[in-house]
N, C-alpha and C positions, 0 to 999 in steps of 0.2 A: 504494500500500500504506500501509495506516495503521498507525501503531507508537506505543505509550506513552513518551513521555521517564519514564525509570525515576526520574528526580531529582524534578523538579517534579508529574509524574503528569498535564497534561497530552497531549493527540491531536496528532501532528504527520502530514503526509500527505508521502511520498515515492514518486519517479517517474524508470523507467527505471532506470538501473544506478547510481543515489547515492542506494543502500540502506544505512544503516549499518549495524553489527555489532549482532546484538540476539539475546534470549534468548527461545523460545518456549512456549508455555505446551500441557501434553495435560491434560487434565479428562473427567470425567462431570457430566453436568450435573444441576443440581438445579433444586429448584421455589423458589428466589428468586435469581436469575443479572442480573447486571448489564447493562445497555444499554448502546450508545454513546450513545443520548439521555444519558440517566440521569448515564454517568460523565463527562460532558463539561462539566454545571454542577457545578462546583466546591461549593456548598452541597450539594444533594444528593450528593454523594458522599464529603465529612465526614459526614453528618447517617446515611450508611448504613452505613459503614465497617466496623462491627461484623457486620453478615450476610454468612453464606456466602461468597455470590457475590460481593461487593465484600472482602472477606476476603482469597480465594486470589488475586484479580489484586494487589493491593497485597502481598503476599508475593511473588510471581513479581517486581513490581518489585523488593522490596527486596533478595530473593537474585541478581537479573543485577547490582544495584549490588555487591554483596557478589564475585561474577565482572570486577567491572570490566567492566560492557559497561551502554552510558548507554540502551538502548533496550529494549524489552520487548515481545510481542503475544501476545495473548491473542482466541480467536475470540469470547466475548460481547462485547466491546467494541469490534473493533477492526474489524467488519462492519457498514455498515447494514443489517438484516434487513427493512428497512421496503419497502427498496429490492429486485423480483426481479434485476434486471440486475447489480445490485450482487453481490448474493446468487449469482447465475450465474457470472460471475468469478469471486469467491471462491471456490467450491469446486472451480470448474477449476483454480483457481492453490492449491491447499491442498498440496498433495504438494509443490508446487516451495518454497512457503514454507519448509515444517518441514525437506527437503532443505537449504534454504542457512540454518538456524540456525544459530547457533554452538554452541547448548545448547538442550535440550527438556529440560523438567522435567514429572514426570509427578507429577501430586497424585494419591494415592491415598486420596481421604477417607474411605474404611473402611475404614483400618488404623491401628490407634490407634497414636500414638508410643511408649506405654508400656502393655504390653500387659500382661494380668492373666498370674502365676506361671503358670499352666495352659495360656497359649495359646501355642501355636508358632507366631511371629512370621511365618517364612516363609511358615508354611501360611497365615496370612491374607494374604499377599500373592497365592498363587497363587489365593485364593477372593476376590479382589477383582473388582468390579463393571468395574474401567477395563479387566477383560480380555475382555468377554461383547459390550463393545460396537462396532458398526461401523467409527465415526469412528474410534478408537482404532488399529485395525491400521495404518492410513498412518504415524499418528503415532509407531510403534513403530518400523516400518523405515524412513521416509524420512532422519531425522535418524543425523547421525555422533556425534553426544553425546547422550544420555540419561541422564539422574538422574532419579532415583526416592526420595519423598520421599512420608514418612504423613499422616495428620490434622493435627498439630502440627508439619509441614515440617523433622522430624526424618529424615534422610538415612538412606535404605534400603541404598543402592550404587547402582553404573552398569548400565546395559545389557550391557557387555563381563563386567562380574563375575557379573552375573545371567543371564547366557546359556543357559548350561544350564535352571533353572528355568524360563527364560522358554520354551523351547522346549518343555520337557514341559507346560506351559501350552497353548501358543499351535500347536503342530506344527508351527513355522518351523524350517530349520536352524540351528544355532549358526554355521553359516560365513555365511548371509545376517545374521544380529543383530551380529555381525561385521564387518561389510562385507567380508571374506573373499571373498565370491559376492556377485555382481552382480542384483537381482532381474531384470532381463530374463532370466537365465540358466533360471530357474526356468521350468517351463510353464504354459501357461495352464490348467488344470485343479489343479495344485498350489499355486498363488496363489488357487483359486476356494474349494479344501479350507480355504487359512488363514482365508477368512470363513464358512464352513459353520455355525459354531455361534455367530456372532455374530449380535446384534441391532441394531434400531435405530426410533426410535418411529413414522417414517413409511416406510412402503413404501417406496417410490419411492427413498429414501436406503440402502438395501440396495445399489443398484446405483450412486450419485452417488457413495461413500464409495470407492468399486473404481476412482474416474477414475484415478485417480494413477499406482497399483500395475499398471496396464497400457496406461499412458501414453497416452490415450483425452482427447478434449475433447468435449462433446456441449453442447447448450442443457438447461437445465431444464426440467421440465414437471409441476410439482408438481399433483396429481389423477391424470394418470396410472398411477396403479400399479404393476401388476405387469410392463408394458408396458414399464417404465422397464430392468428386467434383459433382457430381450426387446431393446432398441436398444443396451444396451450391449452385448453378444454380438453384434451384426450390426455395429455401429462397430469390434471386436476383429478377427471376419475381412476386413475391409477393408486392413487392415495386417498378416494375421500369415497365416504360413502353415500353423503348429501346429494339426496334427488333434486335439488334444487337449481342444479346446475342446466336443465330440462326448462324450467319453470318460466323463459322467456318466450315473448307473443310471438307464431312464427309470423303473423301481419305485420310486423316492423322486420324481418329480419329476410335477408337473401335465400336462407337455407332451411332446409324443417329440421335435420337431425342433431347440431348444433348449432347456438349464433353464429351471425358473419359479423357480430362486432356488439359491445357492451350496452348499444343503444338501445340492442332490442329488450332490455334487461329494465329499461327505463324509470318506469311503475312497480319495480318488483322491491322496494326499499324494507316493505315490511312482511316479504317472504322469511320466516325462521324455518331450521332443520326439524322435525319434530321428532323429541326423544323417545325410541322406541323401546321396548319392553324386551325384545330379543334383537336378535343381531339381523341386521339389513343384509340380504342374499347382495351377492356381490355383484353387480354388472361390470362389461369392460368392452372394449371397441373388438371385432372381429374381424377379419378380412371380407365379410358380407355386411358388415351395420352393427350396432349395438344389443347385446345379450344382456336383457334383465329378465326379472324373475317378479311379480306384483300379483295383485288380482287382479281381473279382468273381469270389466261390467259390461253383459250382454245391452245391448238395441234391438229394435225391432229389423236393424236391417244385417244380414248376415257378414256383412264388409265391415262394419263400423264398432268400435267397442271403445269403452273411456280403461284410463289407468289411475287408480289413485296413486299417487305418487308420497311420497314419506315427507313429504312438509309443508308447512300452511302459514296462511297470512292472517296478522293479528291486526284488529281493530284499531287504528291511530288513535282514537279517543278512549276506548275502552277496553285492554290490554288482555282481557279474562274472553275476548269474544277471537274465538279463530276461526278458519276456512282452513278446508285440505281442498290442495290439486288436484284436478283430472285431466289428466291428458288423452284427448281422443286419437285413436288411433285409427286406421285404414287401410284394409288388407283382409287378409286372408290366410287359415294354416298357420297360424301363428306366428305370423310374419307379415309385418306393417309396415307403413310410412305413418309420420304425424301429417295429423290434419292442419289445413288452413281454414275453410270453412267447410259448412255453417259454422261451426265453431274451433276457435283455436287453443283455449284453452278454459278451465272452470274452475271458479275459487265456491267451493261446496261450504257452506256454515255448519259448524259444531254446537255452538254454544249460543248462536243471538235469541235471546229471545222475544218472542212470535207472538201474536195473538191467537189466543185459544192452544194454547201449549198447555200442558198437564201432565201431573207427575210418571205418569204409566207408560209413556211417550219413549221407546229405543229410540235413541241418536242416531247409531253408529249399526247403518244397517249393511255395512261389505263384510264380504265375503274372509274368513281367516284363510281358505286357501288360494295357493298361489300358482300362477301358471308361466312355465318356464316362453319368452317369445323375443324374437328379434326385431329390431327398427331398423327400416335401413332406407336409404336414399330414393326417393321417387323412379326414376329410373330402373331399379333394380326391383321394387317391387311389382314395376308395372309392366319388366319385361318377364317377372316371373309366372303371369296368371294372364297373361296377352292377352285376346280379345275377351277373357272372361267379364276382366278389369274394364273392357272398354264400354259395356253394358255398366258395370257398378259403378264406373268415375261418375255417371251423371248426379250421382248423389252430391257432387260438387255444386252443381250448376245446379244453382237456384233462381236465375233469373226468370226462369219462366213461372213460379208461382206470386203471385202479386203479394207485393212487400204490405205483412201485417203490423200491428204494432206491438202485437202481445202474441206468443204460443207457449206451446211444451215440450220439453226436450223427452222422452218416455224412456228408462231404460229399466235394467231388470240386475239388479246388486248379483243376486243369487239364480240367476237365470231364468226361465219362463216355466221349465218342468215342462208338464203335460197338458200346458194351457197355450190354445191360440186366440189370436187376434181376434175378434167378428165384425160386422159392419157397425163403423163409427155414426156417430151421430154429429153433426152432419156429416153423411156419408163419403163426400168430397174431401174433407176436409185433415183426415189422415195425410204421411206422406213417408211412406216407410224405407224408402232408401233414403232415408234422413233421421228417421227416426220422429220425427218433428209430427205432433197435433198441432193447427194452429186455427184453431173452430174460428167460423164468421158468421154465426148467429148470436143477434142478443137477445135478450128477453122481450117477453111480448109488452108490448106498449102500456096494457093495462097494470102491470107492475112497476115496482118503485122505481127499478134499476136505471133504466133509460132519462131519468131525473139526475138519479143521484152521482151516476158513473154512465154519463152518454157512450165510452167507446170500450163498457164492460162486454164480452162474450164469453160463452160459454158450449160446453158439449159434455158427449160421454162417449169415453171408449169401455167396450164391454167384452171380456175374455172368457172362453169355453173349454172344459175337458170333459173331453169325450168317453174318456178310459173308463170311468166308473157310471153305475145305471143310479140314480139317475145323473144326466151331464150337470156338473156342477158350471156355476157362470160366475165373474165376480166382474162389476160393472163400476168403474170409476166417474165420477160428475168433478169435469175440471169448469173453475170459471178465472179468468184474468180481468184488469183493467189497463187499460194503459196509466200513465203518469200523468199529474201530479200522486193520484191515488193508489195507483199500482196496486189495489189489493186482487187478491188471488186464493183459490180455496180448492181442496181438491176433498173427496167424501167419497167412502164406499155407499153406494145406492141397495136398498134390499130390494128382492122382488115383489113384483104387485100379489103377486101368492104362490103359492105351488109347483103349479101350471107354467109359470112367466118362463119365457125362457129369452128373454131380451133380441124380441125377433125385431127385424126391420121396424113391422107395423107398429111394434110397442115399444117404440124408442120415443115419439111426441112426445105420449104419456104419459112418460117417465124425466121425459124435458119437463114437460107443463108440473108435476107436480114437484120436481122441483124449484121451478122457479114461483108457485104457489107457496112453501117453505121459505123461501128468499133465501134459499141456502146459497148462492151466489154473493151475500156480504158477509158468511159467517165469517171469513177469515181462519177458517181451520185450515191448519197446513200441515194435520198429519190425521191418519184414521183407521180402524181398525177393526176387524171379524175375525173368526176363527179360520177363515178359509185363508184373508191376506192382507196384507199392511200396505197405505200406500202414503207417501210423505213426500211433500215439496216443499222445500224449506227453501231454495235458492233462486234468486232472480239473477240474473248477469245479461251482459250487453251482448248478441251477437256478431261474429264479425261481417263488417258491410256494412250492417244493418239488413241481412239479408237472412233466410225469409221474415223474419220478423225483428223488429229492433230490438226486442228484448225477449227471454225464454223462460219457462222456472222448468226449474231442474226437476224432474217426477219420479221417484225411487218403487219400485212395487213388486211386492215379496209374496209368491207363494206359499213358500213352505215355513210355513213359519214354527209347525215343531221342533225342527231339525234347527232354527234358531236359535229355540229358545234352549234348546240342547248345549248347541255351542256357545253361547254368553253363559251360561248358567243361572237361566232366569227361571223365579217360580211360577211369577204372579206379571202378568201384562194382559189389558184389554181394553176395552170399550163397548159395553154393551148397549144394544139397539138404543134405549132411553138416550144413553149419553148423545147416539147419532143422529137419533129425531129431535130432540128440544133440550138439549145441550144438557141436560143434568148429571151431576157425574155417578158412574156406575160402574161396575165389576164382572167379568163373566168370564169364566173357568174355559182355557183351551181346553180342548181336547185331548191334545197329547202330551200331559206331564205328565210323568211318572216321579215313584219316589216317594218321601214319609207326608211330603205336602195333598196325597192321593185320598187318603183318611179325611183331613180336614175338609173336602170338595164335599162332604156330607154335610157343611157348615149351612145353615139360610142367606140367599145371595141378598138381605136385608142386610146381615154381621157383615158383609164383604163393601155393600153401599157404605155401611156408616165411617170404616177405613179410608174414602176416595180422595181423604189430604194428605194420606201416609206415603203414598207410594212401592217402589216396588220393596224396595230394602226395609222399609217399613210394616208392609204388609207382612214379610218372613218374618221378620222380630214378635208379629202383633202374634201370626200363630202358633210359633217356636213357645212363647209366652201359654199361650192357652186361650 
């Protein structure tokens, strides 16, 4: 490592761990910036002293004299750039550098020291040039000292005093600029956001500028390009297990399988890693596309499936409320591309709470098993299923269904089982290589709706198995609005009797007396029988705006034994009372087993008067007696 003796201004070269205490220099560079050639003869570096670039390093020296610290390094002088090897080193060792300074000074040459009556000082700090550019973020968080100094190395403050500003700058935490937070702590997608809107004059340094902040070493390969972010992503999952790294929009980005650069990352500041209970299956780059290992949430269309991915975005106001990712995927055999549209990606809610939420309410309705599948590049998936694919890509092209404002995205956590589709209600209005309901009927005029929520719609998709005499049907009633109101309701429908078997003719019927209910403003976004559970708890934008500007996310569970198996649930329901006029109520699946079998002999009167306990309640209340 080369360092300036700050006294005589002299190059000394040190090696290994008898590095001495020295002060570092952060800059924007300009068009006359000093060499190590240059600063090394002693004549030319009197004879320049006056520009710029010989200027601010002789200042750096003189203020670490002024700190008591005899050494100084500055990167135009203290690199050979002539040299690439040199140069390679260097900016693999740049983060560890500025980490073990004792002091970083940051020059901000376009901020004047003395600033005209009119100008608000601050504000030129926060419009300064040293914040726009690449190299610059390492140099901001690696170091534990920070001073911040103008044109005229008139002292701004620290890092610690300027924290907050720097953050509404920069979108870093005030507890990371802090040292407060450790940046490992941070996820990889939140670290990609802090350089989203930064620059830098060669490509390729977009992604060399990133080594540090996700402690990554690669070689150089200056021409390469874009190629250069491309290998720093495939060097990140080699050591991390953070799905996060996935979690950018591929409608900002060149490419699906990873970004073509930190922008597309933009909005993702408050993606965390989410800490998992066992260990995350490994994924890794193959000579075909990407091998992970997730669940896989069926659609209605046989090409299309979402991924939940292992990390989620927290509420900026309210830090206890998350979303987990889904990535849609497209393909076939286990082997996909990501999607662009209709949708590019989904931030599912865990925790907001809803109206008309109640205690008996499963969250967390995916799947615990995982299915081994590849990603891999458009191309490659599209020439592996050739004209299969050229029928199913219309699922892309939504141009031709006329842009709504509100649908449904329909998918199936735990797959469909032995239940098919039957004719929607309105008929048209399915769209299954998409997956997407996006009904255009509202309610009849004589009702309130059309008052209250003029561009509220509503339908019912109703599902049949065959397998068993008699066929069992379970009939969902979605209603949406569009915005300001955006409210949205999803209800399991019973049948009109017996008989009902949710044919064509008896679908009105079943409209009308819903909308006689005015189940359309209940606002319930989750519901439940013994046959199947169906939950929309998420609204998000689709991309385009195409087929409709906005979707809620529709979750709907068959088998809901075999759930309550795997969570290890006793007690989950909602009976009929609670679905027709909202009181809350209790009614025994069918299929638990176990010492809670005995107490089902209970009066479902002792099970009502429980309905504020909940489920983990409900075991204590019986366990008790």
């Amino acid at each position: 490592m080369r360092l300036i003796n700050a006294a005589s201004l002299n190059i000394e070269e040190f090696h290994g761990s008898n590095i001495p205490k020295y002060a570092i220099l952060s800059h924007t560079w300009g068009a006359e910036e000093a060499s190590l050639q240059q600063w090394s003869r002693r004549l030319t570096r009197l004879r320049r002293m006056g520009r710029p670039g010989f200027a601010k390093v002789m200042a750096t020296c003189k203020q670490a004299r002024r700190d008591g610290l005899g050494y100084a390094w500055a990167d135009t002088v203290c690199i050979d750039k002539s040299s690439s090897a040199e140069l390679s080193e260097a900016i693999n060792s740049m983060y560890s550098w500025y980490r073990k300074a004792a002091v970083c000074y940051v020059y901000l040459g376009d901020v004047p020291g003395r600033p005209h009556a009119s100008m608000d000082s601050l504000d030129l700090v926060r419009r300064s040039r040293w914040f726009t550019r690449g190299w610059t973020l390492q140099e901001l968080i690696a170091p534990d000292h920070v001073v911040f100094y103008t044109d005229g190395w008139s002292l701004i403050g620290t890092k610690n005093a300027l924290a907050t500003l720097i953050a509404g700058v920069t979108g870093i935490e005030e507890l990371c600029l802090q040292k407060r937070k450790q940046v490992a702590k941070y996820s990889i997608a939140q670290r990609m956001a802090w350089a989203a809107r930064r620059v830098t004059t060669r490509e390729e340094d977009m992604a060399y500028c990133l080594l540090g902040l996700f402690d990554i070493s690669m070689p150089l390969l200056y021409g390469e390009g874009s190629k250069a972010f491309m290998r720093l992503q495939e060097e990140i999952i080699r050591v991390s297990d953070d799905h996060s790294i996935f979690a950018f929009d591929t409608t900002l980005s060149d490419r699906t399988l990873f970004a073509h650069h930190p922008s597309a990352f933009a909005d993702r500041t408050r993606v965390q890693a989410n800490p998992a209970s066992k260990l995350i299956a490994p994924f890794a780059m193959t000579n075909a596309g990407l091998a992970m290992r997730t669940p896989l949430i069926q659609t209605l269309s046989p090409y299309w499936v979402l991924a939940p991915l292992n990390c989620g975005e927290v509420d900026a106001t309210d830090r206890m409320r998350r979303t987990q990712i889904y990535l849609p995927l497209f393909g076939k055999d286990n082997t996909f591309m990501r999607a662009r549209t209709p949708v590019a990606l989904i931030s599912k809610k865990l925790d907001e709470e809803l109206p008309g939420r109640h205690t008996t309410e499963i969250r967390d309705l995916t799947p615990r098993t995982e299915t081994s599948y590849l990603i891999s590049y458009f191309s490659r998936v599209y020439s592996l299923h050739g004209t299969e694919m050229d029928q199913a890509i219309k699922g892309f092209d939504v141009a031709a269904i006329r842009q709504r404002e509100q649908g449904f995205l329909l998918t199936f956590p735990r797959g469909m089982g032995n239940y098919v589709l039957c004719t929607t209600c309105p008929p048209d209005d399915m769209h299954r290589d998409i997956s997407f309901f996006i009904p255009t009927a509202a309610p009849a005029p004589s009702t309130a709706a059309p008052d209250m929520y003029p561009d509220l719609v509503r339908g019912i998709v109703p599902f049949r198995d065959d397998t068993v005499q008699p066929a069992k049907y379970v009939a969902i009633y979605l209603a949406a609005a569009a915005q300001p109101s955006g409210i949205w309701t999803c209800a399991l429908l019973p049948p009109h009797d017996a008989a009902d078997r949710f044919a064509p003719d008896s679908m009105a019927r079943h409209l009308a007396a819903a909308d006689q209910r005015a189940l359309y403003t209940a606002q319930r976004h989750y519901d439940q029988t013994a046959d199947a559970i169906v939950a929309a708890r998420t609204r998000f934008p689709t991309a385009a705006g195409q087929p409709c500007r906005e979707a809620v996310l529709v979750e709907v569970v068959f088998d809901i034994a075999a759930l309550v198996r795997e969570q290890d649930l006793q007690w989950l329901s909602l009976d009929g009372q609670f679905r027709a006029s909202g009181a809350a109520g209790f009614a025994r699946p069918a299929a638990v087993d176990g010492p809670s079998r005995a107490a089902g002999m209970r009066s479902t009167v002792q099970w009502r008067d429980m309905a504020g306990l909940g489920v983990q309640g409900l075991a204590a209340a019986e366990a008790s007696g």
